[in-house]
Structure formats: structure tokens, C-alpha cells
N, C-alpha and C positions, 0 to 999 in steps of 0.2 A: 933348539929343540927340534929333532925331527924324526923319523922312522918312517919306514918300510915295509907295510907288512903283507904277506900273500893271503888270499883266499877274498878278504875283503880288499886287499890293496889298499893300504892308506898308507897317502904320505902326509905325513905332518909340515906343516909352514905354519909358524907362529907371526901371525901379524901380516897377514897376505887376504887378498880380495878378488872375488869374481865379480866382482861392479854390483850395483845396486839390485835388490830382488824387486819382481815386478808387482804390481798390487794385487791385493789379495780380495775375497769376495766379501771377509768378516771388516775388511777397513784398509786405510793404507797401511803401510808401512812405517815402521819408524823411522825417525831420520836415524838410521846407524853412525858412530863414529867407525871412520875410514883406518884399516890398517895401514902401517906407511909402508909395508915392504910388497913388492910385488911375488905373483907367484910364482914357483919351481915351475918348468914343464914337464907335462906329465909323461911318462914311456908310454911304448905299443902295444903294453901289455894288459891295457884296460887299467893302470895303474889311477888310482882315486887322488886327488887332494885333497886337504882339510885348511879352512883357514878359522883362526881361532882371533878372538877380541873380546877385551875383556872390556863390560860394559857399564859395569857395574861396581863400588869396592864401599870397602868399609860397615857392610850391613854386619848384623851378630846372628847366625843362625839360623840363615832363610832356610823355611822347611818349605814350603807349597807356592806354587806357579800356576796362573793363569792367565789366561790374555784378555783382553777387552777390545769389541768391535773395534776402537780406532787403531789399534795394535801394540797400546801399551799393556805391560804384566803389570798382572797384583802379584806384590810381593807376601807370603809371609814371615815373620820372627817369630820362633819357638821361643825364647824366653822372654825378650819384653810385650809382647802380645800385640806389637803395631801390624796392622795393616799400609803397605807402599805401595805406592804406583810406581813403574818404570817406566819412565819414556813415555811416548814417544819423541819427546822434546830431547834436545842433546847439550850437551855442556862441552866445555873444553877437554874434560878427563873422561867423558864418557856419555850414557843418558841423565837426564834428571831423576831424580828421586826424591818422592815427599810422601811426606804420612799422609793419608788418607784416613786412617782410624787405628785410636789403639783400645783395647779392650783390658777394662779394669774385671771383667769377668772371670779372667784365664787367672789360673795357677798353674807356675813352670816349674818342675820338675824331674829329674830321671831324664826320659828320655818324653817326659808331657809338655806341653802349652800349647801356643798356638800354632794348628797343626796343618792338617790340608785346606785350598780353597778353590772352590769351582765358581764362577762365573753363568749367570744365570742363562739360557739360551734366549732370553726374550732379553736381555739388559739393556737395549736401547730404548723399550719403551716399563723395563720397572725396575730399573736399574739397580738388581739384586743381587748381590753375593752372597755365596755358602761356603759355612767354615767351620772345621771338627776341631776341637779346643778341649781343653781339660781342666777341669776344674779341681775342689780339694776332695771332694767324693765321685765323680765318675768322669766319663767324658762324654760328649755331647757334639750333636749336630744343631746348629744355630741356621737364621738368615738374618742377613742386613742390607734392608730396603731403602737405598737412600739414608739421609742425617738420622733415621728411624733409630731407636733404640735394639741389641741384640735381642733375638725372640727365638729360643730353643724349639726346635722342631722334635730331636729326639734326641729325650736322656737314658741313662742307667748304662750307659757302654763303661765295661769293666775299666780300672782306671790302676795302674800297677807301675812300680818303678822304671823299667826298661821295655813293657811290652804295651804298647800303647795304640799301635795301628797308624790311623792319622789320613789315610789315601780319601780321597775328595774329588769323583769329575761326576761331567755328564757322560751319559752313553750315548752312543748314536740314535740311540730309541725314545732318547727324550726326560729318560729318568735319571736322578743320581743315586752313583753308586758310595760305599765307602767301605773300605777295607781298618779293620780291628783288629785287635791285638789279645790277646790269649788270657792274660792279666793275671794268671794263677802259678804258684812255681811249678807246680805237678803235670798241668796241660790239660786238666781236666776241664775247663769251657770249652776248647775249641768243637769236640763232637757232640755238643752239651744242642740240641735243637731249641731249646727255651732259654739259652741263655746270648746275649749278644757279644761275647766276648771269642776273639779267635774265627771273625767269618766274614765275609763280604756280602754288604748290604744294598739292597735296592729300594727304593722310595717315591714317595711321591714327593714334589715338595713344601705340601702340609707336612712330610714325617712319616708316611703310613704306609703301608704295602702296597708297592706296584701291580697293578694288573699283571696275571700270569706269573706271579710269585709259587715258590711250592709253597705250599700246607697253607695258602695266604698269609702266609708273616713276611717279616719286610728280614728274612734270611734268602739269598742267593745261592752261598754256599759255605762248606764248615771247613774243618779241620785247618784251618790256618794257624800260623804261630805268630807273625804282627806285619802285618798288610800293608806296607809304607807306599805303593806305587801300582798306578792304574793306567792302563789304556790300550787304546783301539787301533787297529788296522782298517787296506780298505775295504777289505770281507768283514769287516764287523765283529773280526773274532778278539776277544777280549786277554789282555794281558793283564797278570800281577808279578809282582814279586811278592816273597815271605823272606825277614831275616829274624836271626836272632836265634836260631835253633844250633845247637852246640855243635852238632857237624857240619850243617851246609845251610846255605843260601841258595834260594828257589828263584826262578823264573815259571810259570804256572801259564796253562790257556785257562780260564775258566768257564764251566761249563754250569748252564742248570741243575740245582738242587747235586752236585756232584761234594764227596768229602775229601779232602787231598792230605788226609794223613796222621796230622797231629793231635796227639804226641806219638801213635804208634810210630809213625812211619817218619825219620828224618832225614833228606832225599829220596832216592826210586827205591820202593821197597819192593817186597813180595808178594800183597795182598791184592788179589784184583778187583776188592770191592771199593779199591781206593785210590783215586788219580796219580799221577807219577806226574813230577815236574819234565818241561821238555828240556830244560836244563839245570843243572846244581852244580852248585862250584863250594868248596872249601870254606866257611865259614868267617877262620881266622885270614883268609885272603880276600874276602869278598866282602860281604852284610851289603849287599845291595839294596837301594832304597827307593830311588826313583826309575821311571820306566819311559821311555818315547817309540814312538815310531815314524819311521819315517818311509813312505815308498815299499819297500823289503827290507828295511833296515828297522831290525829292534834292540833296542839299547838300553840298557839300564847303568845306573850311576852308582860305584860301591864306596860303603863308607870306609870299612878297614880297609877294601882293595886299593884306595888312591888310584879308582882309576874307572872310564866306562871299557862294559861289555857290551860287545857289538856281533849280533847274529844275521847272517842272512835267512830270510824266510820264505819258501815256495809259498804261490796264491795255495795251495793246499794245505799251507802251515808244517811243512817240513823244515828243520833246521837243515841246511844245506854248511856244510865244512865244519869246523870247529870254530865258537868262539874269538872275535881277534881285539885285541887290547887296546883303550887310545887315553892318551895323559897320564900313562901310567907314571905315579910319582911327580907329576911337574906341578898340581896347583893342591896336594894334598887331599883331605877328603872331602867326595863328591854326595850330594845328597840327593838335591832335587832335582829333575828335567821333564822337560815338557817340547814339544813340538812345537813353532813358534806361526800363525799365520802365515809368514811370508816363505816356511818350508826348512828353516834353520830350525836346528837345536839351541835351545839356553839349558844352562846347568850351572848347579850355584855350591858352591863349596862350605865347606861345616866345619872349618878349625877353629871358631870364635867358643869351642865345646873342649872339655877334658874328654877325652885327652889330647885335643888337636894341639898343632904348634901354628899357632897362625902366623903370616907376616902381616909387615907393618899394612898391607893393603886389605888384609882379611876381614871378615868376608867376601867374595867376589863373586857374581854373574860373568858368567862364560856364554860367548855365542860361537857355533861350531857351522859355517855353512862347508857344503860336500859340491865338489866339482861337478861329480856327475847327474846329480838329483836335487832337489830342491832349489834353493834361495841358489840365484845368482848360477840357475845353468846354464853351461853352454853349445 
């Protein structure tokens, strides 16, 4: 498996290593398992490597990633409702992996269960997780405090076949966010100010309105169509995706009290009272779900595309060149990713779902380190 491609420069090495990533401030590292092949060298022309390890196999439908001070991930499963630990410990085939918690609350569904999960930013000393789940009538923001029982922080998020939402972090500012899903066939929640369906939410984590919220409701912003993926750069400025809308798939900055569209507007429209994505790609090639960043590098995971998108971004949030492709087709559909402590990418694949075709190893966590930036530079 390999490619070449300009503007990003990626070359692809499947099973190759830039030595161990150094330690991180949130905790070690994991012990990664080692790929055996060494890597390509790279040309004069600023050309990137990628070295890809698969660290993880057999899960069903991990939706949501997060990491833990010592630098293992919570895993989530959208249909059986378990919460996982990843690593940091290693096995012969890969990290360990063990259930940490399954939740008899969740009902799976469509495109519902157990959804996003953020990681508390105090969890060394109240060792809390946060996780967006769907029940048989809405979907809901929970915490789980330690062996604690689940304690919903906030219900009534609209709960619908395919539009679900599900995105779950912190922000840099302390708060969590979480990105919803539209949940109506028409689109009428998303512009809807009193309704939680179709918008990206801020909070406290009792449940309630973040300080400097508009109108004080715990709304950030509207017009979304289903919100699967969230995150920050290191200007602060905030990234989504939206999939699910029949022409295109969204990559979004998001801004205060701003509306970006739906249902009027499906990618860049006409209207200037309403945000334009800074990029949309083709629907039936894309449905993008999860989002990372890394350095200048912003990336999101597409479900129908079988494949990440990878943008360069000026510190002023200029997309610099066009779009450039990685995995395209080699490990099927991609859902989740997150940015890893130590500066790597994990991304976790979704063919344990119809329509995926999964192989015998499916589900899998993927970890992506970059020659020139993060884990294992040199």
C-alpha cells in the first residue's frame, strides 16, 4: 500500500516506524506495538511519510475516542453500549483492551447508541467521563464518576433514525461541547433557537449554560444537519463536521451564536446571513464523521468516502491547496479520530455496520504517525 501525493505530500508505508514518541505532559505514552518494516526515504521535496499500525481489531462500531492522563483511549461501541479502555499496556497483536463499562441505558439504533465520550479535564483527581448515548425517546448527555451509576446531565436532544449527532469533547476553555443531529425529515429543528436538535452545544458540567452562551441557553450554534466531530486547533479555533445532508458533507469553523445553513443552505450557499463551510465535499463520496488536528494539519474521517481528508490550514485559518486523500479504500469505512497525546492520529473503522463489508479483523483502531510533525519527529 503506498502513494504519493502533492501539496500535502504523503507517502504512504504500511507497517513502518519513526522510533518511539516522546512523553507527553497529559502522561506517558503507550507502549505501542512496533511495525516491522522500516521506512521509505523521504525525497527533497519536503515529501511527508506516514506510518500506519494497526492497534486495535475486532471491536463492533467504535464511535467516540478519548484519551486518559496515562495515555490510554476510552473506547466507544455504538451498538453494544460497552465502554473500552485502550492500552496503554500491549499484547502480542496489538494494545489491550477491556471493558471498562457497558451501559444497559443505551438503545442502538439507525445510526443511535452509544455515542461520543470526552474525558473529564480534572480525571486524575474525579475520575469522570462524559458520554452522548440514545435512548428509546431522546438522546442525552450523561456523566460516569467512577463505579458511580450513569447520571444524565441533559435530556430531550431529538432522537431520529440516521440523524443523531453524537460529537462529545472538551474545549480549550474548559467547557463541553456536543454537536446534534437534526432528527426531523423536513430540517426544521436545526434553525429552531428552542429546540436542541441540529446545533452544537456548550455546557457546564452539571448540564447547564456556559458562561457567555447567547440568549444564556446552552445553544452555541444552529443550522446543523448531524454533528459527528469536534475539535481544536492551536488558535483555539474550533472545527466540525455536518454529514448526512443529500448533497454534501461539511467541514465548518465554528463561530458564536453563528447559523450555517440547514436546511436552506446544503454546502456554500448564497445567503450571507448564514456561514458557509470552508470545505464540502460530495456526500455520496464523503459523510464525514470524525475530525483531528494536528499542528496545520486538519483531518477528518469519511464514512462512505473509505478514506481521511487532509487540509493544510494557515495560523489564520486559510485552507492552503486543495484537499489530499489518505487510505483511500485500504481499511474501508473510517469514523472516529482523535489526536492522540503523544501527537499521532488514531482512527477507528465502522464495517461491523450495514452496509460495511467487514474483514475477519473488523473493527480496527488505526494509529497514523507523520514524519514531519508530531509522534516520532525527526
Amino acid at each position: 500500500m503506498g502513494a504519493v501525493l502533492t501539496v500535502a505530500a504523503l507517502s504512504l508505508t504500511a507497517g513502518c516506524s519513526f522510533g518511539p514518541p516522546g512523553p507527553d505532559q497529559a502522561g506517558s505514552p503507550p507502549n505501542l506495538p512496533r511495525p516491522s518494516a522500516a521506512p521509505t526515504a523521504g525525497g527533497d521535496d519536503g515529501e511527508r511519510q506516514v506510518a500506519i499500525t494497526v492497534l486495535a481489531k475486532n471491536l463492533e462500531v467504535p464511535w467516540g475516542m478519548a484519551f486518559l492522563p496515562d495515555g490510554a483511549a476510552v473506547v466507544t461501541e455504538r451498538d453494544t453500549g460497552r465502554i473500552l479502555r485502550v492500552g496503554p499496556e500491549s499484547t502480542a497483536s496489538g494494545l489491550k483492551v477491556t471493558e471498562m463499562r457497558r451501559l444497559n441505558e443505551v438503545r442502538a439504533s439507525g445510526d443511535g447508541g452509544l455515542l461520543g465520550v470526552a474525558v473529564s479535564p480534572d480525571y486524575k483527581t474525579d475520575q469522570t467521563l462524559y458520554v452522548y448515548y440514545s435512548t428509546e425517546r431522546d438522546n442525552r448527555i450523561g456523566k460516569l464518576a467512577g463505579d458511580d451509576p450513569l447520571v444524565p446531565i441533559l435530556t430531550g436532544i431529538p432522537r431520529s433514525g440516521q440523524s443523531n449527532g453524537g460529537a462529545l469533547a472538551f474545549g480549550p476553555d474548559g467547557f463541553l461541547y456536543a454537536g446534534t443531529g437534526d432528527g426531523s425529515p423536513e430540517g426544521t429543528l436545526a434553525p429552531d433557537p428552542k429546540n436542541l436538535g441540529g446545533k452544537i452545544l456548550r455546557l457546564t458540567t452539571a448540564g447547564k449554560p456556559a458562561p457567555g452562551n447567547p440568549a444564556k441557553s446552552v445553544v452555541w450554534s444552529s443550522g446543523h444537519r448531524n454533528v459527528q466531530g469536534l475539535a481544536w486547533d492551536q488558535s483555539k479555533r474550533m472545527y466540525a463536521t455536518d454529514r448526512g445532508q443529500p448533497l454534501n458533507s461539511e467541514l465548518n469553523v465554528i463561530q458564536k451564536g453563528k447559523n450555517y445553513g440547514w436546511p436552506k443552505a446544503d454546502g456554500k450557499g448564497t445567503d450571507p446571513k448564514l456561514a458557509d463551510p470552508i470545505v464540502a465535499w460530495p456526500s455520496d463520496s464523503s459523510s464525514c464523521a470524525g475530525v483531528g488536528v494536528l499542528e496545520t494539519m486538519v483531518a477528518t474521517a469519511c464514512v462512505l468516502g473509505e478514506k481521511l481528508q487532509l487540509l493544510n490550514v494557515t495560523a489564520g485559518g486559510t485552507v492552503l491547496g486543495s484537499p489530499q486523500e489518505l487510505l483511500a479504500g485500504e481499511f474501508g469505512r473510517l469514523r472516529a479520530l482523535a489526536t492522540a497525546p503523544d501527537g499521532s492520529f488514531w482512527v477507528s473503522t465502522s464495517n461491523q455496520e450495514d452496509p460495511g463489508e467487514p474483514s475477519p479483523e473488523d473493527d480496527r483502531i488505526i494509529r497514523l504517525v507523520f514524519s514531519d510533525g508530531g509522534a516520532g519527529r525527526s
